[in-house]
C-alpha positions as CSV (number, residue, x, y, z in Angstrom):
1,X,-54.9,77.6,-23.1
2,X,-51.7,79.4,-23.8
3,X,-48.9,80.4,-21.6
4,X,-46.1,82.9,-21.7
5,X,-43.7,82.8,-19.8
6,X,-40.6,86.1,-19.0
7,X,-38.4,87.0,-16.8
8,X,-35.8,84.2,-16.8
9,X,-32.4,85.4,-16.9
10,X,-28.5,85.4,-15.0
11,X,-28.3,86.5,-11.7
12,X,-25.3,86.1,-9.2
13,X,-26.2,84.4,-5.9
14,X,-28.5,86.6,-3.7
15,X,-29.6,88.2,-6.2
16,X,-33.4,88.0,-7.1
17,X,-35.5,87.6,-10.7
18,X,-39.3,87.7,-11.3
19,X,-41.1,85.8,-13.7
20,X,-44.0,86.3,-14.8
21,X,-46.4,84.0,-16.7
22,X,-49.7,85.6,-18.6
23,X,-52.4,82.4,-19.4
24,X,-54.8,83.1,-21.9
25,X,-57.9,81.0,-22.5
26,X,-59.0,80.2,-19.2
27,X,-62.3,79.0,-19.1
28,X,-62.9,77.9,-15.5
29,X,-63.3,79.2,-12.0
30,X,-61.9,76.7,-10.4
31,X,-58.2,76.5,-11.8
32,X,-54.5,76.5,-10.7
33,X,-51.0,78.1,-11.7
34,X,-47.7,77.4,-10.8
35,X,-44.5,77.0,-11.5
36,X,-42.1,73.9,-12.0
37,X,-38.5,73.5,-12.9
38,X,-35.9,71.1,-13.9
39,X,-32.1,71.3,-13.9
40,X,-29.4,69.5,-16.2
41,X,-29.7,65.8,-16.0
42,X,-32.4,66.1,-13.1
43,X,-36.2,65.5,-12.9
44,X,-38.8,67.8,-13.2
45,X,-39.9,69.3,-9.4
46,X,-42.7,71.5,-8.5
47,X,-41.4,74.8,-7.1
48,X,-44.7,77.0,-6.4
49,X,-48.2,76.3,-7.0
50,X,-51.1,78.9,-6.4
51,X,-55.2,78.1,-6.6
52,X,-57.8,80.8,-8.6
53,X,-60.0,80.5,-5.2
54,X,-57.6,81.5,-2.8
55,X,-56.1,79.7,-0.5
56,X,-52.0,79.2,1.4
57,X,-49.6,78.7,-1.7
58,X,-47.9,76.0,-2.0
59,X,-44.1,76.0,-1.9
60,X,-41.4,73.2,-2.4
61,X,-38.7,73.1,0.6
62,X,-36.2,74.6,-0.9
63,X,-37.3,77.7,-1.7
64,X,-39.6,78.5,1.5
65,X,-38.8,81.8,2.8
66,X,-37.1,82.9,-0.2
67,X,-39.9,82.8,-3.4
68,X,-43.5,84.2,-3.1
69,X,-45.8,82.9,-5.5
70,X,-48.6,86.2,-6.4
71,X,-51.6,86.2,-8.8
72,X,-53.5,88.7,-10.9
73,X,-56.5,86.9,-11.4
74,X,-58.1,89.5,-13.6
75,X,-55.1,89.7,-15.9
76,X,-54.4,85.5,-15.9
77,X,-51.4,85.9,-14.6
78,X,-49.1,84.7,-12.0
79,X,-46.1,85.9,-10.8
80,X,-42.8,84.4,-8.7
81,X,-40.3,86.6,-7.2
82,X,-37.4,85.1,-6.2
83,X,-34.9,86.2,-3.8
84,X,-31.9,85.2,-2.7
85,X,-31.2,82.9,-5.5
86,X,-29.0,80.1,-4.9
87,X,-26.6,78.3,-7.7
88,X,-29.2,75.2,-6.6
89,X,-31.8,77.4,-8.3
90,X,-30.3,77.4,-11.9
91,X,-32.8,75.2,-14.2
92,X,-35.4,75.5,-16.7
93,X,-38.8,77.2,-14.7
94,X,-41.9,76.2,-16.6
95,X,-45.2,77.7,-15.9
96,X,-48.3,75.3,-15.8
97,X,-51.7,75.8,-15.7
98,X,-54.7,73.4,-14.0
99,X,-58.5,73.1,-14.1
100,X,-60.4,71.1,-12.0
101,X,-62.3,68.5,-13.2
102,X,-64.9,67.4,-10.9
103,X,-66.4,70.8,-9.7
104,X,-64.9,71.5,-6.6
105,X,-61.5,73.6,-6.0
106,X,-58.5,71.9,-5.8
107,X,-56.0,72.8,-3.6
108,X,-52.5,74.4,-4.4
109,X,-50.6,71.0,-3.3
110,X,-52.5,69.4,-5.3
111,X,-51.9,71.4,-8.6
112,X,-48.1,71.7,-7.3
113,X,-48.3,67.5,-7.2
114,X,-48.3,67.5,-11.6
115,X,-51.8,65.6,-11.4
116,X,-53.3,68.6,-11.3
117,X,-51.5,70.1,-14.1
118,X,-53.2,70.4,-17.9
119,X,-51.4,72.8,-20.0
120,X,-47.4,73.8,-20.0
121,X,-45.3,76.9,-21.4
122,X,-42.5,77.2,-22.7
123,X,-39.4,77.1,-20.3
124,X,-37.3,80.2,-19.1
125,X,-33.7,79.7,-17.9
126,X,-32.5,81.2,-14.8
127,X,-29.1,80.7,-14.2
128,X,-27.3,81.8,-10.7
129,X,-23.5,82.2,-10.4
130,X,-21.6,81.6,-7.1
């Protein structure tokens, strides 16, 4: 499984970004993708998580109301649109990708919770100005 990850960029707050991340190589029905992030000198958090069968999103705290998590399922691909982008919001956004492994849909807190998680991309930085 690969992932490629675009959109990352500068912004000035309340501005918005999109990223985008394309998988290629699924081979499953039952799978997850979301997105993750980590700022200077913090830990890795889960930001938005979505399931391949459906399902409410999942969506860390801080960015409920303000990111929608979307998915293209016949192109791979997931999607986050951000608006009103905070300075809190600069990091490093990682897409990740999950299978499950015992058969049955997971959900999209569960993917968002890491165990869930198989495969990373690369990272793409968004930075937002005050």
């Amino acid at each position: 499984v690969q992932l490629q990850a675009s959109g990352g960029g500068s912004v000035q707050a309340g501005g918005s970004l999109r990223l985008s991340c394309a998988a290629s190589g699924i081979a499953s029905d039952y799978y997850g993708l979301g997105w993750f992030r980590q700022a200077p000198g913090k830990e890795r958090e889960a930001v938005s998580c979505i399931s391949s069968t459906g399902g409410a999103p999942h969506y860390a705290d801080s960015v409920k109301g303000r990111f929608t998590i979307s998915r293209d399922n016949a192109k791979n691909t997931v999607y986050l649109q951000m608006n009103s982008l905070k300075p809190e919001d600069t990091a490093v956004y990682y897409c990740a990708y999950g299978r499950s492994s015992n058969g049955f849909p997971w959900s999209a807190s569960y993917y968002c919770s890491g165990y869930g998680m198989d495969y990373w991309g690369k990272g793409t930085q968004v930075t937002v100005s005050s």
